[in-house]
C-alpha positions in Angstrom: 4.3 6.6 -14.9 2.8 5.7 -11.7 5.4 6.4 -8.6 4.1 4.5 -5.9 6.1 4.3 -2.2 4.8 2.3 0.6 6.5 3.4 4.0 6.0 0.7 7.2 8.2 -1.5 10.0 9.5 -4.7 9.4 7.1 -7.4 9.9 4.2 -5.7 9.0 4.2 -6.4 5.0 5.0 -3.1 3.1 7.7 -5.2 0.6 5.4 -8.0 0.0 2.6 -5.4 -0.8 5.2 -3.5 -3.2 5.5 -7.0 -5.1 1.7 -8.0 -4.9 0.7 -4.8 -6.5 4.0 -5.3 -9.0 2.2 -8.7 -9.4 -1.3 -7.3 -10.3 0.0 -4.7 -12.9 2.1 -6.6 -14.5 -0.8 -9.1 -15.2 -2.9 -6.2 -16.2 -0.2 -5.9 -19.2 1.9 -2.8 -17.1 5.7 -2.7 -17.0 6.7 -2.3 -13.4 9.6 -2.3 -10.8 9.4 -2.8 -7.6 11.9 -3.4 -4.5 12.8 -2.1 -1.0 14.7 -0.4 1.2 15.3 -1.3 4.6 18.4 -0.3 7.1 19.2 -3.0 10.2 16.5 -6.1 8.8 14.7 -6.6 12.1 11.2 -6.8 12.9 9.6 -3.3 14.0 12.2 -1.3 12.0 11.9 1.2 9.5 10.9 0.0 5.7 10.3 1.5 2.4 9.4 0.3 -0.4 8.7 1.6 -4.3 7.0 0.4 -6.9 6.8 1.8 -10.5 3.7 1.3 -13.2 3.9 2.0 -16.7 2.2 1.4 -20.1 5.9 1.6 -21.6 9.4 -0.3 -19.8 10.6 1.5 -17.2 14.4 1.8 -17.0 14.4 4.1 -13.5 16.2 2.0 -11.0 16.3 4.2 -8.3 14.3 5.1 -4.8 11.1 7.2 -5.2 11.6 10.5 -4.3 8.6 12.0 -5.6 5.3 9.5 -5.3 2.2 10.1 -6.6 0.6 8.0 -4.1 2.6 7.1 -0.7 1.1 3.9 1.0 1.4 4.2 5.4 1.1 1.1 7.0 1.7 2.1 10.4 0.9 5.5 11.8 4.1 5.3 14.0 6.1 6.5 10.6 4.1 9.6 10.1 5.0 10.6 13.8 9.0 10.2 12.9 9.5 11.0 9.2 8.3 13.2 6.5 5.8 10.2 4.8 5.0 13.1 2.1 8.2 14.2 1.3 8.2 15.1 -2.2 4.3 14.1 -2.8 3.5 15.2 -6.4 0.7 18.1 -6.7 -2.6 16.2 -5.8 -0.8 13.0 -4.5 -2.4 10.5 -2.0 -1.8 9.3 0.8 -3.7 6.0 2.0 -3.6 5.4 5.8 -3.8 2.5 8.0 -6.1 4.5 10.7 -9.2 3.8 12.2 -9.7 7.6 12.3 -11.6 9.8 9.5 -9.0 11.1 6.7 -10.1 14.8 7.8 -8.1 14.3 10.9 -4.9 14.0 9.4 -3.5 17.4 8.3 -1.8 16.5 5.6 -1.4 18.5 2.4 -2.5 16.0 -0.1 -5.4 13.7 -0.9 -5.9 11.2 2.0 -7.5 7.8 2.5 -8.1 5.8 5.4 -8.5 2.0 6.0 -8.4 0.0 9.5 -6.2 -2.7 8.0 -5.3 -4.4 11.8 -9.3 -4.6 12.5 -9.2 -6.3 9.3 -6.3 -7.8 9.6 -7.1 -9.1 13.1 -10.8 -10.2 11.8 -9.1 -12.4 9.1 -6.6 -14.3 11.5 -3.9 -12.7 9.6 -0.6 -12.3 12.1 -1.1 -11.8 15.6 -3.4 -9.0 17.6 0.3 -7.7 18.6 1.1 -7.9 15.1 -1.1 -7.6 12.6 0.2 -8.2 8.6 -2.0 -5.5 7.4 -0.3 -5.8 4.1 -3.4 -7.2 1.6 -5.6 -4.6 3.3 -3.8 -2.0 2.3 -4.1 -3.1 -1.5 -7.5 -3.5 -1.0 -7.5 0.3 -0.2 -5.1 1.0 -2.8 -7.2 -0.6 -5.9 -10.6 1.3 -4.7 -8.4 4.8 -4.5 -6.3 5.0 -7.6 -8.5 2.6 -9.6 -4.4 2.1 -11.2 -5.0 -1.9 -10.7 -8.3 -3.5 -10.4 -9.6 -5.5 -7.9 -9.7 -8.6 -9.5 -6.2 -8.3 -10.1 -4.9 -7.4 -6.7 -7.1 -10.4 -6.0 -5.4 -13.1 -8.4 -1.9 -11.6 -7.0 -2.7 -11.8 -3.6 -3.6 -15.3 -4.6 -0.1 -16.3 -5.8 1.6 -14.4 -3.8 0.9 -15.0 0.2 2.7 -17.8 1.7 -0.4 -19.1 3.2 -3.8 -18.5 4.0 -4.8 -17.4 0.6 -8.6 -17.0 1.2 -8.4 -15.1 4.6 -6.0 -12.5 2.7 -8.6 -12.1 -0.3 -11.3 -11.7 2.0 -8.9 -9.1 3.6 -8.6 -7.6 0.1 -12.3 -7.1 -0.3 -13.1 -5.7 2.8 -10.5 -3.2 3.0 -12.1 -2.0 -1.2 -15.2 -1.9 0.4 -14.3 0.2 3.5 -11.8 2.4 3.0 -13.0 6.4 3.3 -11.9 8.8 0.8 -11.7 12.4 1.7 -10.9 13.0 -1.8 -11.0 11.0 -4.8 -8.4 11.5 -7.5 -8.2 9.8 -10.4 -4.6 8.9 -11.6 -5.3 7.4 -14.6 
């Protein structure tokens, strides 16, 4: 089973990537749960959210304690929690930095993507606030290689509210751009 936890702030996306991603597994023929966790619902406030991915049904309801792959949307959340808090042995982290994945010190596989450049570029939210959330998958399809592309693709298609084609383009850019400083397969 693939333990997946995406950690963000409100506004920004993190639970509508949990359930695009759900979305692209599932059509890949994957069982999967996903669903988040979220204090006071306001914009800018802390959010989690898990997804799970399995060849066989998956009856584990509860949070993610122990990811194999831990999703940071906003670099403000590595500053004031523990992000890899119970990371599995060779987990990965994937990063919404502009910065090189050497420069975080993190023990664990790390990936970088500028998601708001992209995000920005696209016309997707605001300067101020970027939904960075369709990047991200982008990033997270190239990395694990646990969903394809085409797949995030066709999810992010039936998934966003609106502007369906600035979001896929969004999707392919961040595939193409994210940097690796490890790969790891988690087939």
């Amino acid at each position: 089973m693939h333990e997946i936890r995406f950690h963000g702030r409100g506004g920004q996306g993190a639970v509508t990537a949990s359930r695009i991603l759900a979305a692209a597994a599932f059509a890949e023929g994957k069982y999967v749960v996903s669903f988040p966790f979220f204090g006071t619902e306001r914009r800018g406030a802390p959010v989690t959210a898990f997804t799970r991915i399995d060849d066989s049904e998956i009856y584990l309801k509860s949070q993610i304690y122990n990811p194999d792959i831990v999703v940071v949307l906003d670099t403000y959340v590595l500053r004031t929690s523990n992000v890899t808090d119970g990371l599995k042995e060779n987990g990965t982290v994937i990063i919404n930095s502009p910065r090189d994945p050497s420069d975080f010190n993190l023990d664990a596989n790390v990936a970088t993507v500028d998601a708001v450049a992209i995000a920005v570029k696209h016309g997707l939210g605001s300067r101020a606030n970027p939904v960075i959330n369709t990047s991200m998958l982008g990033a997270f399809a190239k990395v694990t290689g646990i969903v394809s592309l085409e797949s995030v693709l066709e999810a992010t298609k039936q998934n966003v509210p609106g502007k369906v084609k600035e979001n896929m383009d969004a999707v392919r850019e961040a595939y193409d751009s994210v940097k690796m400083l490890k790969r790891m397969e988690v087939r």
